[in-house]
C-alpha positions, -999 to 999 in steps of 0.1 A, spaced: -20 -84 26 -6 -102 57 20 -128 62 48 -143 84 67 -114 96 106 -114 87 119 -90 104 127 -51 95 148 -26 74 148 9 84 128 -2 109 100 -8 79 82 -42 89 91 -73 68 69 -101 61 62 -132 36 28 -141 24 25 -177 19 22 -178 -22 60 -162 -23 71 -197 -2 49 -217 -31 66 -198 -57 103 -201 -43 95 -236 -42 86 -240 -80 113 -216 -90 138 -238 -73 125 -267 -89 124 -258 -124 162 -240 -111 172 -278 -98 160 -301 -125 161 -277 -155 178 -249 -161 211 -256 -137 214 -297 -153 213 -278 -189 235 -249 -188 258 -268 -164 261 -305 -170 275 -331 -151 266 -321 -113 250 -342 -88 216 -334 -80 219 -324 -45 242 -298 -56 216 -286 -78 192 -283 -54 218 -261 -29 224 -239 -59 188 -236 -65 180 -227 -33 205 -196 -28 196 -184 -64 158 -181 -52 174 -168 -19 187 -142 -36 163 -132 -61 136 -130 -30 163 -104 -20 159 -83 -48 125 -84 -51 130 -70 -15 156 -44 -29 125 -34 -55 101 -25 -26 130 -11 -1 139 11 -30 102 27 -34 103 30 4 138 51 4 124 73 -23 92 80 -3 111 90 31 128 112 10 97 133 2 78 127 31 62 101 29 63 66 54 63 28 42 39 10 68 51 -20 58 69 -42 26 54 -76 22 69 -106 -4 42 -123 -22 34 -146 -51 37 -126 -79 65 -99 -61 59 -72 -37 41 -49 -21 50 -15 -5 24 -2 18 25 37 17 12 56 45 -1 85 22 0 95 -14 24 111 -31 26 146 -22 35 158 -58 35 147 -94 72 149 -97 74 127 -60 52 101 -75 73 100 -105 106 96 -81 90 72 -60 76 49 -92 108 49 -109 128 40 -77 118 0 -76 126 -7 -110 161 15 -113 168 -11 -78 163 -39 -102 181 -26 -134 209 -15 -107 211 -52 -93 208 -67 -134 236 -52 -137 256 -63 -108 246 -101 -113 252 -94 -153 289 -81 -144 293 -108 -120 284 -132 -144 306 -119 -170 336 -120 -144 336 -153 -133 337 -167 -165 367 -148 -172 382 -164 -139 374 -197 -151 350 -203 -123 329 -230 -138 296 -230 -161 272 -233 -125 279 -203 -108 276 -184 -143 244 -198 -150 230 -184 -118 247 -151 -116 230 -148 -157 201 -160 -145 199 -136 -112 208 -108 -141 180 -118 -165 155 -123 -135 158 -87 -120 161 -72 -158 128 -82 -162 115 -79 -134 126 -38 -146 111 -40 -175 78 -58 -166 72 -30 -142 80 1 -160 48 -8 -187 27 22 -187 -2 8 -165 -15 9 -130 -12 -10 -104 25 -11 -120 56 10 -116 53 23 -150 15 33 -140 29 52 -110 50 71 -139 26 77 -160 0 90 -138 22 116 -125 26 127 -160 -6 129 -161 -10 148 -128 17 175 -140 1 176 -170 -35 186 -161 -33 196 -125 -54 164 -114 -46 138 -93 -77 118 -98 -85 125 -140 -44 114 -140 -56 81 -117 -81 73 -139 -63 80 -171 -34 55 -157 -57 25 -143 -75 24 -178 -44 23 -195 -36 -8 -165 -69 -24 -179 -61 -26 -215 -22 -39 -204 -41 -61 -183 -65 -73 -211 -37 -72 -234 -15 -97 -211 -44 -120 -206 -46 -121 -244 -8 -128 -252 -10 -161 -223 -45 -175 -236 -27 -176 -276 6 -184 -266 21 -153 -278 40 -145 -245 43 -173 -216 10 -191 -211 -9 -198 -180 11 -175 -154 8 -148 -178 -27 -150 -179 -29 -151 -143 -7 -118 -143 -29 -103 -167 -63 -111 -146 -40 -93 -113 -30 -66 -133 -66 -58 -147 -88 -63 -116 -62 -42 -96 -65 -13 -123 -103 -14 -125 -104 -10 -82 -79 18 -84 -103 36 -116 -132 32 -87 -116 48 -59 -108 78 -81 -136 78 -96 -153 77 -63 -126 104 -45 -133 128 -77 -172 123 -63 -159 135 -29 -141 174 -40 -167 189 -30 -180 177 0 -166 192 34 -154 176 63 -180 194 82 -206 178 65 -195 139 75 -191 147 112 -217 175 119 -240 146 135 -213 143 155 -207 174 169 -224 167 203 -202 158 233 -201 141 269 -188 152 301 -154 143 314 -170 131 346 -194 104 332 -185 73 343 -176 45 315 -207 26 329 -228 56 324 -215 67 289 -223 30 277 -257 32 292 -265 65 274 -255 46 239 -222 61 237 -206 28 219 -231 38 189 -204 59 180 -164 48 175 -152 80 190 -164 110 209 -156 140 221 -155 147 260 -158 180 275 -144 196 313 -167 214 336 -169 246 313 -178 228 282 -148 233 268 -135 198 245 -108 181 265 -103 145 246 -116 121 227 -129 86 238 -130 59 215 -146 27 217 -110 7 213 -98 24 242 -131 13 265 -127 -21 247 -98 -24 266 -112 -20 298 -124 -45 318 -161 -44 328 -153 -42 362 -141 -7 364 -163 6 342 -185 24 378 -156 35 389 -133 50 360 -147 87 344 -144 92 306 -119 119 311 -91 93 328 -93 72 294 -98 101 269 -68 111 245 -62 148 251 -74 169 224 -37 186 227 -18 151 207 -48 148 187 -40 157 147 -63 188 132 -87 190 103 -104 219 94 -143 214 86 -142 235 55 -115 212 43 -125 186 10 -129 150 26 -110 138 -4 -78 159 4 -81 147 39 -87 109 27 -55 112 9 -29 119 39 -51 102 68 -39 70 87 -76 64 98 -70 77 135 -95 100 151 -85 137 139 -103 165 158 -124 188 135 -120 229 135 -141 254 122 -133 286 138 -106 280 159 -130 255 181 -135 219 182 -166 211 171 -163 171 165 -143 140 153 -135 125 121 -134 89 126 -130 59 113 -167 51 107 -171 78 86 -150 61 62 -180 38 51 -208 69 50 -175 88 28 -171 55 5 -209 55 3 -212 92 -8 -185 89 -27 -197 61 -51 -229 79 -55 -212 111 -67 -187 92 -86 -216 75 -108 -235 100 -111 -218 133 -117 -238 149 -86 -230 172 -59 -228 163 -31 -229 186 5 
């Protein structure tokens, strides 16, 4: 999900999508010529509209404490945040991996909505003091209201379904429980379907909100259903060896070919390959982003092994390793693949769609694949 970028934390990059803008805008409304008139009479409406602007400042700030909490967590057990975005209906943290434990997914689940509870809290408190110190029924109101906002924003998240904290918790349950990730997945996305199902319900009869709920409900389902796919798909995929993807692509070039010559021979048919020196030996990897880069002009004149990343940076995989395992922890760069102590190809990002293609067939069918 992309948007504006706002900066960084951690040096985690920030940015807005669009539909958070739309939705600060209604809250401040309804905030402006609701709520702040009612609890607060006798204002002007331009003060209002200040007030209402720093409340849904301020609540856009703990929806980014949520997601900078669940980024925190994950550093602490290894794992990176590529980036936190602010959309409509909160925010997103973008892991770079999964969770390397049951007990780390747990940690990292639970620490968004313990951010929120922790800020409820605060604003609660704060709240509760001014009023003591006389400060007037306006700043009281929105201190409450930041309180109320981020205590449910705690409690929406902690129910027990993915794509939801409280998913994230139960599915590592799970995973402790039974020793696998993707039967804990599963079990966790259907229980996100039925919330979902159950929310859409609540909105469409007027049991709980109305049409934003059923919106919710629709996120919350579809979201759960994709994530019950990929695992059902990745569960097709334990068996099936790195080795098998890239064995057509064991084959290499020479380190001497020119660029010109490597294109002419149908090298681009492939998004990376492996380049060898004089003795045969691997010595990089060229991919077709780095060529892409060049320009056209230099293709006669620059050799495959001036642009080629040295095998010696390049992350390993072994061939005998599951695809699935690998999927889990890799960032989708080229990763060189082992079996014996040799190179004998790369793992790139186009095998992703032949993987997700294997992986759908063996998830619906029960088969075997490799």
């Amino acid at each position: 999900m992309s948007g504006f970028p706002a900066g960084r934390i951690a040096g985690i990059p920030i940015a807005i999508h669009w539909s958070a803008l739309a939705v600060a805008g209604l809250f401040s409304w309804v905030l402006a010529t609701g709520l702040l008139p009612e609890v607060a009479p006798g204002g002007d409406a331009l003060s209002y509209w200040y007030v209402a602007l720093g409340a849904t400042v301020l609540f856009g700030l703990s929806l980014l404490a949520h997601e900078v909490g669940h980024a925190v967590a994950a550093r602490r057990h290894g794992v990176g945040t590529d980036g936190i975005t602010l959309w409509g209906l909160g925010g997103v943290a973008r892991l770079d991996r999964e969770a390397p434990t049951p007990r780390a997914e747990v940690v990292i689940a639970g620490a968004g909505p313990a951010a929120s509870a922790g800020l409820a809290v605060a604003f609660l408190g704060g709240a509760g003091l001014v009023s003591m110190l006389g400060a007037g029924d306006l700043p009281v109101a929105v201190l409450a209201w930041l309180g109320l906002a981020n205590a449910v924003l705690a409690v929406f998240n902690l129910l027990p379904g993915a794509p939801l904290d409280g998913g994230r918790i139960v599915r590592g349950v799970l995973w402790w429980r039974t020793g696998d990730r993707e039967r804990a997945t599963i079990g966790a996305a259907r229980a996100g379907q039925v919330l979902g199902g159950i929310l859409v319900l609540a909105g469409i009869t007027g049991l709980l909100g109305g049409l934003l709920t059923v919106v919710v409900g629709v996120f919350v389902f579809l979201q759960a259903r994709a994530e019950a796919r990929a695992a059902e798909a990745s569960r097709g995929l334990r068996d099936v060896r790195v080795g098998d993807v890239v064995g057509a692509d064991a084959a290499s070039v020479p380190a001497w070919w020119s660029v010109r010559r490597f294109v002419e021979e149908g090298g681009l048919v492939r998004d990376a390959v492996l380049v060898h020196d004089d003795g045969g030996r691997p010595s990089g990897i060229v991919t077709g982003a780095d060529l892409a880069r060049l320009p056209a002009a230099t293709w006669d004149t620059t050799v495959l092994g001036g642009v080629a990343v040295p095998v010696a940076v390049l992350e390993r995989v072994e061939a005998s390793e599951s695809v699935a395992a690998v999927l889990g922890r890799w960032d989708g760069r080229p990763l060189a693949v082992v079996r014996d102590g040799s190179i004998v190809g790369v793992l790139s990002a186009a095998h992703l769609l032949r993987v997700a293609a294997w992986g759908r067939l063996a998830g619906r069918t029960g088969t075997r694949v490799g």
